[in-house]
Biopython code that builds the backbone (N, CA, C, O; Angstrom):
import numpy as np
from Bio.PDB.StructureBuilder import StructureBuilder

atoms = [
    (1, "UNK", "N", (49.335, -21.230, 54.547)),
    (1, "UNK", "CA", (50.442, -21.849, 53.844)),
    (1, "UNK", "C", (51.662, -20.958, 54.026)),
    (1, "UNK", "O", (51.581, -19.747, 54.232)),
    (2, "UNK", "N", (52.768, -21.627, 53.936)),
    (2, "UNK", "CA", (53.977, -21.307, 53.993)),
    (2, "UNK", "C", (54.096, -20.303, 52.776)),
    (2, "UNK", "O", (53.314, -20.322, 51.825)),
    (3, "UNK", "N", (55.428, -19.198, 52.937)),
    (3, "UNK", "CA", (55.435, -18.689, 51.799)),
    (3, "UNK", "C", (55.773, -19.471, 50.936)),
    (3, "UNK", "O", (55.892, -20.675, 51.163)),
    (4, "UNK", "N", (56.003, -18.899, 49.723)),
    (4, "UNK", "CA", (56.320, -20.119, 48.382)),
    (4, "UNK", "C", (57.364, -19.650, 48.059)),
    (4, "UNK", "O", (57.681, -18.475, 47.870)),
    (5, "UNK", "N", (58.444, -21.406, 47.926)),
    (5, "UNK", "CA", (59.881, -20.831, 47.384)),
    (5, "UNK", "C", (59.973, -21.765, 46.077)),
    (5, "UNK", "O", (59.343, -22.822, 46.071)),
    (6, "UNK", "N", (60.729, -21.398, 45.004)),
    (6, "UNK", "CA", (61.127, -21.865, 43.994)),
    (6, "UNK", "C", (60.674, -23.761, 44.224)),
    (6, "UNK", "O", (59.972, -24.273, 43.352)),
    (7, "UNK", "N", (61.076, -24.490, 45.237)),
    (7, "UNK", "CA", (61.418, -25.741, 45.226)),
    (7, "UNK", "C", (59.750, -26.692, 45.468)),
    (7, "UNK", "O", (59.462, -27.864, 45.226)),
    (8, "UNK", "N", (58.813, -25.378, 46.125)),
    (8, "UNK", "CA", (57.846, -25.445, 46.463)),
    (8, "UNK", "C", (56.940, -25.767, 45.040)),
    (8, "UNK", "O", (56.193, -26.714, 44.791)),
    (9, "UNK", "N", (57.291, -24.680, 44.288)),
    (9, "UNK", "CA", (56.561, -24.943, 42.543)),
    (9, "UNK", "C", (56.842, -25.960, 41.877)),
    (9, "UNK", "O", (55.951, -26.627, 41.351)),
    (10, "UNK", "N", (58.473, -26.355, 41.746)),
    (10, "UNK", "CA", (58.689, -27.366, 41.209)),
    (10, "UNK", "C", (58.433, -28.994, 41.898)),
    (10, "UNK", "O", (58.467, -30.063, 41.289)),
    (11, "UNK", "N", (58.199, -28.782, 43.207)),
    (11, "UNK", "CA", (57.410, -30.072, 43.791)),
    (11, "UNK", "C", (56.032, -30.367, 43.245)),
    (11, "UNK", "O", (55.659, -31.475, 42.859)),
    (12, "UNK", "N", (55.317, -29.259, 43.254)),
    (12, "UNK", "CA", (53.942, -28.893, 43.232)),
    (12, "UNK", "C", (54.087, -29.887, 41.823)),
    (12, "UNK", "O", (53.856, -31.088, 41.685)),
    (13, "UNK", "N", (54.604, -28.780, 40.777)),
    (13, "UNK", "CA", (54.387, -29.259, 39.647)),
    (13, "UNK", "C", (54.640, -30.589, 38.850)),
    (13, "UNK", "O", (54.237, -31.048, 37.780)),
    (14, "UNK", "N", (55.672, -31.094, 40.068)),
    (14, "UNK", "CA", (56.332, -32.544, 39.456)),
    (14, "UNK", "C", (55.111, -33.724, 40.073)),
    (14, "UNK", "O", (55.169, -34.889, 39.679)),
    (15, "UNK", "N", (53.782, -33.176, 41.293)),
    (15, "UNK", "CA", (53.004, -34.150, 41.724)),
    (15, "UNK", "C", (51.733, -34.003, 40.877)),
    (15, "UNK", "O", (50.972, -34.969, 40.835)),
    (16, "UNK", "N", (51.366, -32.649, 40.055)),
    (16, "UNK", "CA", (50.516, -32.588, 38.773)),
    (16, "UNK", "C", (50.984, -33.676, 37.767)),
    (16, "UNK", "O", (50.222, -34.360, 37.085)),
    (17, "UNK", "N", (52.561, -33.756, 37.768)),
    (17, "UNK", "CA", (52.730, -33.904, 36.530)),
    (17, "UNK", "C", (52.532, -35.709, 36.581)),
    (17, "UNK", "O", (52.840, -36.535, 35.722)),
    (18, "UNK", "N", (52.094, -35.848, 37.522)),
    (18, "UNK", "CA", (52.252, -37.497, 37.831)),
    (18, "UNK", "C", (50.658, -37.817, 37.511)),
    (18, "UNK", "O", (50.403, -39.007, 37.322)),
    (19, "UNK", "N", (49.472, -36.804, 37.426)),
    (19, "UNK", "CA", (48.329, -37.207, 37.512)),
    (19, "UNK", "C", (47.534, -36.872, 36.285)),
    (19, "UNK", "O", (47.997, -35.922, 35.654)),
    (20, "UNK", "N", (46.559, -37.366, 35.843)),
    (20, "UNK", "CA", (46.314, -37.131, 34.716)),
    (20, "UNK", "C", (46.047, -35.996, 34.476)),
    (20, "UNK", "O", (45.660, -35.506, 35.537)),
    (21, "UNK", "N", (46.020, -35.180, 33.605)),
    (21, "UNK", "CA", (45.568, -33.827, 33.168)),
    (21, "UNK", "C", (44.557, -33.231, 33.656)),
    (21, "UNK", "O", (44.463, -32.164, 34.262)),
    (22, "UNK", "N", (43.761, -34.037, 33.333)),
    (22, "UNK", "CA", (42.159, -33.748, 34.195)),
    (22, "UNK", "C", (41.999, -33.584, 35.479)),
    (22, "UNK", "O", (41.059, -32.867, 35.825)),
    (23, "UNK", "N", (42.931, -34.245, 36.606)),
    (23, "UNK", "CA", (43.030, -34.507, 37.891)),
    (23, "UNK", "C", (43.130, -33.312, 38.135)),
    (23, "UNK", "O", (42.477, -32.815, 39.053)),
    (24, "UNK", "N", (43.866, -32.672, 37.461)),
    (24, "UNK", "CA", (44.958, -31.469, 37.850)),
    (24, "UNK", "C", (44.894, -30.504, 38.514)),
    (24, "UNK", "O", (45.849, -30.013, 39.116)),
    (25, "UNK", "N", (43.581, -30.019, 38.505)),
    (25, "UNK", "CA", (43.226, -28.485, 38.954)),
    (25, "UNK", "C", (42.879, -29.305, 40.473)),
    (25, "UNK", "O", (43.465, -29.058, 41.527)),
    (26, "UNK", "N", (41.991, -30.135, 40.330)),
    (26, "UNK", "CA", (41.580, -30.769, 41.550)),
    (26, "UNK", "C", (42.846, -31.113, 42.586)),
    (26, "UNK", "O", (42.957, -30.665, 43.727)),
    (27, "UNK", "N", (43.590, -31.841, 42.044)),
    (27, "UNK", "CA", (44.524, -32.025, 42.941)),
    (27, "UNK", "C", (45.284, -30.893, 43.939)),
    (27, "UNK", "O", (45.463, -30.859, 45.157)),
    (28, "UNK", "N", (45.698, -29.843, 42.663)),
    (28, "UNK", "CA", (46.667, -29.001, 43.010)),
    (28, "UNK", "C", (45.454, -27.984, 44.272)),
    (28, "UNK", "O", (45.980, -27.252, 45.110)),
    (29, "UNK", "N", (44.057, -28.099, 44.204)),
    (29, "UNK", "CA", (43.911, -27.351, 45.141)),
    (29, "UNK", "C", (43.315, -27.646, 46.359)),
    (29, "UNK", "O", (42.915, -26.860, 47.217)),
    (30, "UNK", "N", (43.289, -29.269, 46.346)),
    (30, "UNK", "CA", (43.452, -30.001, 47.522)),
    (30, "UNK", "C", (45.219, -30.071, 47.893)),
    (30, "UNK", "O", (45.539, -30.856, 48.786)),
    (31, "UNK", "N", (46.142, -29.392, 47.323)),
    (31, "UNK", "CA", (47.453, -29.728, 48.034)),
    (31, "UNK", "C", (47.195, -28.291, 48.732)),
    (31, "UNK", "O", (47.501, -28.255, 49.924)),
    (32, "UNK", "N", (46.742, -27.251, 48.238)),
    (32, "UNK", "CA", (46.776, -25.621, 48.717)),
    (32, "UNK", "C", (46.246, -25.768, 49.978)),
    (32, "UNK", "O", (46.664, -25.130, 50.944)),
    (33, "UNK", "N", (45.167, -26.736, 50.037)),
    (33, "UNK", "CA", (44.004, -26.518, 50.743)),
    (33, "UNK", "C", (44.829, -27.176, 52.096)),
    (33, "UNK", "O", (44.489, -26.631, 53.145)),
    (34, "UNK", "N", (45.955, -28.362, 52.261)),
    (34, "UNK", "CA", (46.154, -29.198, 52.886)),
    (34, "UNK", "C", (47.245, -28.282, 53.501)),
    (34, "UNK", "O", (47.274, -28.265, 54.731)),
    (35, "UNK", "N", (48.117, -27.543, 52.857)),
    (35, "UNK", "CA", (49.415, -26.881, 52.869)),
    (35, "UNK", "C", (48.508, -25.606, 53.704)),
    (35, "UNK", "O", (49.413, -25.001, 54.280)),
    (36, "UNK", "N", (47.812, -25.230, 53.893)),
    (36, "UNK", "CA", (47.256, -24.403, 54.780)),
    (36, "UNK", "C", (46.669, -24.754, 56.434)),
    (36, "UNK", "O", (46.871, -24.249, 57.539)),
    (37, "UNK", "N", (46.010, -25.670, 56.018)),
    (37, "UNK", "CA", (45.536, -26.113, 57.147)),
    (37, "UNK", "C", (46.894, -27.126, 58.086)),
    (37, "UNK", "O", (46.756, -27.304, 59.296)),
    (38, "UNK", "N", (47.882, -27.588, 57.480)),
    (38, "UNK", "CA", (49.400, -27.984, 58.455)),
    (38, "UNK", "C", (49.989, -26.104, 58.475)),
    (38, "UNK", "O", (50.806, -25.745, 59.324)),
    (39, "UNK", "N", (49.699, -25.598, 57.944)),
    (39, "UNK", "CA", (50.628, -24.239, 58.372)),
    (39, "UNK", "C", (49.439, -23.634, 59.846)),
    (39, "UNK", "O", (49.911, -22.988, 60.782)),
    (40, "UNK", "N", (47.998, -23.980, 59.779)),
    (40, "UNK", "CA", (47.802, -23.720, 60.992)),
    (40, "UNK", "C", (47.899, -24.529, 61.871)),
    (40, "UNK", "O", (47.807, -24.031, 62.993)),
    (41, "UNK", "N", (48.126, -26.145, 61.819)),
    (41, "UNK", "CA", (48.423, -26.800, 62.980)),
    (41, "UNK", "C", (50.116, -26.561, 63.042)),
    (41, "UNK", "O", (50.565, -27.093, 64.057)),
    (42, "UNK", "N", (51.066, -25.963, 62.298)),
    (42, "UNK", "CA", (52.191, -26.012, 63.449)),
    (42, "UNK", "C", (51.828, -24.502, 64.067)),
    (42, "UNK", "O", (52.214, -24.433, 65.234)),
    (43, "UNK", "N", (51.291, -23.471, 63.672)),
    (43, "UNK", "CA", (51.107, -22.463, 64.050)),
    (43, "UNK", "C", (50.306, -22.386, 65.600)),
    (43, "UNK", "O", (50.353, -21.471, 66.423)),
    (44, "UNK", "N", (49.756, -23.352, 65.650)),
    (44, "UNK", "CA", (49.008, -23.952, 66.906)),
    (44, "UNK", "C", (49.588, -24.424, 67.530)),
    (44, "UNK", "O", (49.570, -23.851, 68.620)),
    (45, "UNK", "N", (50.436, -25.578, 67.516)),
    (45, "UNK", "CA", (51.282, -26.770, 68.290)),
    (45, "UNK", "C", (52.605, -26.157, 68.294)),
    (45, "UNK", "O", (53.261, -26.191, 69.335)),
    (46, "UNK", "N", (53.049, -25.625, 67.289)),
    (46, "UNK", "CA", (54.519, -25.203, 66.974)),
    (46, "UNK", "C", (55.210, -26.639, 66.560)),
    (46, "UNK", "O", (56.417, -26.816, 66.727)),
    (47, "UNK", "N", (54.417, -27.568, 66.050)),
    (47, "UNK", "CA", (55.113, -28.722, 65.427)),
    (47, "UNK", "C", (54.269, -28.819, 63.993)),
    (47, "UNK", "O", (53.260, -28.218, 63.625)),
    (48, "UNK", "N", (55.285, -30.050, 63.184)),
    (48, "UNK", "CA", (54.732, -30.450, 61.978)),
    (48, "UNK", "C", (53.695, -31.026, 61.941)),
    (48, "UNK", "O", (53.706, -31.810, 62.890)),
    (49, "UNK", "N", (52.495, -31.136, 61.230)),
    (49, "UNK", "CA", (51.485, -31.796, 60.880)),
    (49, "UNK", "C", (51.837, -33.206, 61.149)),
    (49, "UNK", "O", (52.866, -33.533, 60.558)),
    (50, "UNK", "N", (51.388, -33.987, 61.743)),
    (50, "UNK", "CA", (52.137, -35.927, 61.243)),
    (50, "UNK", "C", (51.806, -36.169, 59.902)),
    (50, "UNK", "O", (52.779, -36.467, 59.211)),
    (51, "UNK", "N", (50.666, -36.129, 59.296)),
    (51, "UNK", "CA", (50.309, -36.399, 57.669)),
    (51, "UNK", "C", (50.720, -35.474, 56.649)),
    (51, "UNK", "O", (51.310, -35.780, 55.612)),
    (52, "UNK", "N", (50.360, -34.286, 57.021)),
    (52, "UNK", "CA", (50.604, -32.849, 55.913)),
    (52, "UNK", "C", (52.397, -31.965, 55.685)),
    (52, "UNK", "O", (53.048, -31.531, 54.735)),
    (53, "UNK", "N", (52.532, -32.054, 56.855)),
    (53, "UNK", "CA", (54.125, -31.787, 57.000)),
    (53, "UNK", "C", (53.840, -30.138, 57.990)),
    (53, "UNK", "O", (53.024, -29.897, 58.880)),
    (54, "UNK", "N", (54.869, -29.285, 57.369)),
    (54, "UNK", "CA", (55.307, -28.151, 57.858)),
    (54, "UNK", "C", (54.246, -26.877, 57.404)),
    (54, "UNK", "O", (54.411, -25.770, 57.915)),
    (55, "UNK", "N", (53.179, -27.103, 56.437)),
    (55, "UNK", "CA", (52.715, -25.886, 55.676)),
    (55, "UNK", "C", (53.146, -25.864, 54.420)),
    (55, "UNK", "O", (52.396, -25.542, 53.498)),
    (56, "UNK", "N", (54.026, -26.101, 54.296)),
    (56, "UNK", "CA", (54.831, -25.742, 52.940)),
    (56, "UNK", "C", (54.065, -26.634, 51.933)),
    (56, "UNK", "O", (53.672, -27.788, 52.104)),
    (57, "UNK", "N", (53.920, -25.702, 50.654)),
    (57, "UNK", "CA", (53.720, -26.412, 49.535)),
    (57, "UNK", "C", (54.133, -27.449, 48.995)),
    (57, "UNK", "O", (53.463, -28.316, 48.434)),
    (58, "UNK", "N", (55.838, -27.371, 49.225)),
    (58, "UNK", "CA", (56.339, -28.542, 49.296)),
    (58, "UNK", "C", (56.134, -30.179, 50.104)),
    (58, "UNK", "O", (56.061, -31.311, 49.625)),
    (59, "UNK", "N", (56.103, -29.848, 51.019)),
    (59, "UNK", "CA", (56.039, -30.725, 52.236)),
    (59, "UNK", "C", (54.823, -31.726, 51.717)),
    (59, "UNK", "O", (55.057, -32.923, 51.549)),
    (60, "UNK", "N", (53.414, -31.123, 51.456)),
    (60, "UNK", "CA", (52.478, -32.099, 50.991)),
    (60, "UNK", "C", (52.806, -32.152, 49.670)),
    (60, "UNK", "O", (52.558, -33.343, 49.483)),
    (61, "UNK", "N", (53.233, -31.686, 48.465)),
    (61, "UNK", "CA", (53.513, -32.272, 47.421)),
    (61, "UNK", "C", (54.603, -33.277, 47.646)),
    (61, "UNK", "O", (54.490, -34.321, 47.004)),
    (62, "UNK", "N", (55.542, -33.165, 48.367)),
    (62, "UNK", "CA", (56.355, -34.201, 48.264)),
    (62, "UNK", "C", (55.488, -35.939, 48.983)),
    (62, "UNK", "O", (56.110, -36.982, 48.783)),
    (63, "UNK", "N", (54.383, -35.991, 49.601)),
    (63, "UNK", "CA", (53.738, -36.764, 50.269)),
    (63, "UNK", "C", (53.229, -37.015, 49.285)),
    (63, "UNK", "O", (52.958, -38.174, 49.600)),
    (64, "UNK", "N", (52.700, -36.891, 47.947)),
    (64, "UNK", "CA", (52.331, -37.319, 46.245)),
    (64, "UNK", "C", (53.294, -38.531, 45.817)),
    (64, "UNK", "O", (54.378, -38.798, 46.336)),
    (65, "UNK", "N", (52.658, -39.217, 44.743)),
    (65, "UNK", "CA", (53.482, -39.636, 43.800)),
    (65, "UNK", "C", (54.046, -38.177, 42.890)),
    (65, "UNK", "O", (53.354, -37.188, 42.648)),
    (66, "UNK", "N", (55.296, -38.365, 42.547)),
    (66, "UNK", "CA", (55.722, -37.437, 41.887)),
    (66, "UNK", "C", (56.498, -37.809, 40.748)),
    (66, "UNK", "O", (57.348, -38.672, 40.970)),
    (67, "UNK", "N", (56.411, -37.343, 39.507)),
    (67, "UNK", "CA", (57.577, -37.600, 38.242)),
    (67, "UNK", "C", (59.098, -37.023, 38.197)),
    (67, "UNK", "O", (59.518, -35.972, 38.682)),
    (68, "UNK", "N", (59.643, -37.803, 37.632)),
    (68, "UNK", "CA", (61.051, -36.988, 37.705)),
    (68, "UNK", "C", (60.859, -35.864, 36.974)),
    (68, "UNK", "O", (59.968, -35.520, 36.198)),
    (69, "UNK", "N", (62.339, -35.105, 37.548)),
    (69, "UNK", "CA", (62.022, -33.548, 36.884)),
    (69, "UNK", "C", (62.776, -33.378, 35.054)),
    (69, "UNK", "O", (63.923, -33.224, 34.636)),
    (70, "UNK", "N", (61.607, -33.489, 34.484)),
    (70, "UNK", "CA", (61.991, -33.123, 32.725)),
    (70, "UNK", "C", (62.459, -31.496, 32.925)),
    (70, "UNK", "O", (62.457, -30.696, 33.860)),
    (71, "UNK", "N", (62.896, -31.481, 31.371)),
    (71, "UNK", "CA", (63.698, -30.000, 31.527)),
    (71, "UNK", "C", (62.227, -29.149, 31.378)),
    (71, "UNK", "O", (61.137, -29.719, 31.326)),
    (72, "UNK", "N", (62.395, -27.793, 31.325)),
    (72, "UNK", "CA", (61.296, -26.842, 31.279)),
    (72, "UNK", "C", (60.844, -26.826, 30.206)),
    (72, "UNK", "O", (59.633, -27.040, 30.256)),
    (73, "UNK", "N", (61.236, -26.667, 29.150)),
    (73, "UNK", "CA", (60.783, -26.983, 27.772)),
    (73, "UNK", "C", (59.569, -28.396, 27.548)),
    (73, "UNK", "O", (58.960, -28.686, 26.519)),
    (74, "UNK", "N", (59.540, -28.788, 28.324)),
    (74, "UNK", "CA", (58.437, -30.335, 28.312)),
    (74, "UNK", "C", (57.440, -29.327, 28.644)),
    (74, "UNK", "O", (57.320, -28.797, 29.749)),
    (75, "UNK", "N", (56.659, -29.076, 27.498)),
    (75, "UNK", "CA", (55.307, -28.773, 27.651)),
    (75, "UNK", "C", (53.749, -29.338, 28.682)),
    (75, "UNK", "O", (52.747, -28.733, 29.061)),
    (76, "UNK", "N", (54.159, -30.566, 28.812)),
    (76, "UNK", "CA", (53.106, -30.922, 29.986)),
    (76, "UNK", "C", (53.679, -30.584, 31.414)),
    (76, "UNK", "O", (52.953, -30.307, 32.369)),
    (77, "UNK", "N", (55.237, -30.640, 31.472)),
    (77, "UNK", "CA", (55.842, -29.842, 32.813)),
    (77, "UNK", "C", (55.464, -28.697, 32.950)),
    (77, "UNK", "O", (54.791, -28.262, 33.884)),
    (78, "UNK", "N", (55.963, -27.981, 31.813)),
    (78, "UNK", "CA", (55.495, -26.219, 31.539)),
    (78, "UNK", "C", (54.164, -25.902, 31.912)),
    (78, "UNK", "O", (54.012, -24.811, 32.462)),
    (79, "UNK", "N", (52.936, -26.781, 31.692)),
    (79, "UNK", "CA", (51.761, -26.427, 31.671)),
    (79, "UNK", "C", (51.471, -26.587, 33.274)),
    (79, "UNK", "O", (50.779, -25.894, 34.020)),
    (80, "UNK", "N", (52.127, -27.567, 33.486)),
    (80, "UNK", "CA", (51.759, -27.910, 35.414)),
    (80, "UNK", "C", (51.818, -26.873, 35.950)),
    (80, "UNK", "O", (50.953, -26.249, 36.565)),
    (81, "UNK", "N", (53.308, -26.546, 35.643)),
    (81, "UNK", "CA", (54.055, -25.075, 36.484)),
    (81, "UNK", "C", (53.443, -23.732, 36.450)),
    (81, "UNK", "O", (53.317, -22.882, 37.332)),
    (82, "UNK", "N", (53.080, -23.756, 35.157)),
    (82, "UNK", "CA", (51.770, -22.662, 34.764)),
    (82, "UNK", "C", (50.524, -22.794, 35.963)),
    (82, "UNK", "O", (50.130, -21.948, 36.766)),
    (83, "UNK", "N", (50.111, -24.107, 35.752)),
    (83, "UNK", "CA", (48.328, -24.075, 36.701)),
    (83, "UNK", "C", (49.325, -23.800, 38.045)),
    (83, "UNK", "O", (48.812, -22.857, 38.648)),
    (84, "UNK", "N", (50.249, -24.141, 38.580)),
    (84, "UNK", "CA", (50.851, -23.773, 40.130)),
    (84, "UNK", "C", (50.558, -22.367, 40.155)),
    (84, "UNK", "O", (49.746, -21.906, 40.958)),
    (85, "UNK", "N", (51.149, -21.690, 39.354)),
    (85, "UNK", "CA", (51.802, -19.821, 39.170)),
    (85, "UNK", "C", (50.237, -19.525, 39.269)),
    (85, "UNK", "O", (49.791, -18.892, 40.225)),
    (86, "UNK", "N", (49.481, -19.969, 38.320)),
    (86, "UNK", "CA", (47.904, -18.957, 38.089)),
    (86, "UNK", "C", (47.454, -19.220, 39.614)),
    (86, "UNK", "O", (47.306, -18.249, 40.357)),
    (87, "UNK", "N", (47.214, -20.663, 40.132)),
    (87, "UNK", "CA", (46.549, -20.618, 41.441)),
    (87, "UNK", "C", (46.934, -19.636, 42.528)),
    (87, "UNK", "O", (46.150, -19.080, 43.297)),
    (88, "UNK", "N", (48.750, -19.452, 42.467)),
    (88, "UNK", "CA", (49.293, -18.437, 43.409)),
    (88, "UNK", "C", (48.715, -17.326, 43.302)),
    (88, "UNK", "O", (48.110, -16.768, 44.218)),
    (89, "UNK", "N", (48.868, -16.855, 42.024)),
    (89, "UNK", "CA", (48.112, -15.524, 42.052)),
    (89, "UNK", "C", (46.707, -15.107, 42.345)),
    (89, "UNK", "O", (46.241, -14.238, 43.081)),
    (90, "UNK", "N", (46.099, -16.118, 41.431)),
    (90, "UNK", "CA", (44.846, -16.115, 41.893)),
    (90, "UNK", "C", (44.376, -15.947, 43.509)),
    (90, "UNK", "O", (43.399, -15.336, 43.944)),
    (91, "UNK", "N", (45.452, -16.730, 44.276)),
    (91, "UNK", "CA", (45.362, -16.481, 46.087)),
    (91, "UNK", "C", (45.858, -15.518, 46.225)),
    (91, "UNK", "O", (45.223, -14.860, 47.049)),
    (92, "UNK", "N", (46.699, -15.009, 45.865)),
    (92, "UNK", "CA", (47.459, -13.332, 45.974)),
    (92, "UNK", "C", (46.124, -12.317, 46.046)),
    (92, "UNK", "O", (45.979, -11.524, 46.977)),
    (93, "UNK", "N", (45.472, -12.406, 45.292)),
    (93, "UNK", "CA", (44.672, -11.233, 44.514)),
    (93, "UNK", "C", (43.128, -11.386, 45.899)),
    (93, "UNK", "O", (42.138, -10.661, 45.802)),
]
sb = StructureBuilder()
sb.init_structure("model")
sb.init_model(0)
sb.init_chain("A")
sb.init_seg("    ")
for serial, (resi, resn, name, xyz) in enumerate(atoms, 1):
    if name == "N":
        sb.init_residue(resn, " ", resi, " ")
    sb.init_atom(name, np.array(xyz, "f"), 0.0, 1.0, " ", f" {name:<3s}", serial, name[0])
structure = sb.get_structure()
C-alpha cells in the first residue's frame, strides 16, 4: 500500500461509515488488503490496477459506497476514523 495521507483516512473512514457497524472491521481490512495488492500490480506494470486503482487507500475506498463527510465530532465518524488509525498502527508495528 501506498503511504497514507490525511485524504486516504478520511476516504477510508467515510466508506466504514456507509456500512453497518458490524461490517466494519471486515470491510476496512479487505480495503488494506486490496490497497496492497494494486500497489503491487502498479509496482509490476507501472500502471493502475483497472478495479483497485493506484495502491492508495484512497483509490479503493473511493470505489465504496461512501457517506458524506459529518464534522469530527459525529461519534460514529469519530469511531470509523479511530478503527482506520488502530489498523495503521497495528500494520506499523
Amino acid at each position: 500500500m501506498r503511504p497514507v495521507l490525511h485524504g486516504d483516512l478520511t476516504m477510508a473512514g467515510l466508506a466504514l461509515l456507509a456500512a453497518p457497524p458490524e461490517a466494519r472491521p471486515m470491510l476496512l481490512a479487505r480495503m488494506l488488503e486490496e490497497a496492497d495488492r494494486a500497489d503491487s500490480y502498479r509496482k509490476t506494470t507501472g500502471r493502475a490496477h483497472p478495479h483497485l486503482g493506484c495502491g492508495s487507500l484512497m483509490s479503493v475506498a473511493m470505489s465504496r459506497p461512501r457517506m458524506a463527510e459529518p464534522y469530527l465530532d459525529d461519534p460514529d465518524y469519530a469511531a470509523c476514523l479511530g478503527l482506520v488509525l488502530q489498523a495503521l498502527v497495528a500494520r506499523a508495528r
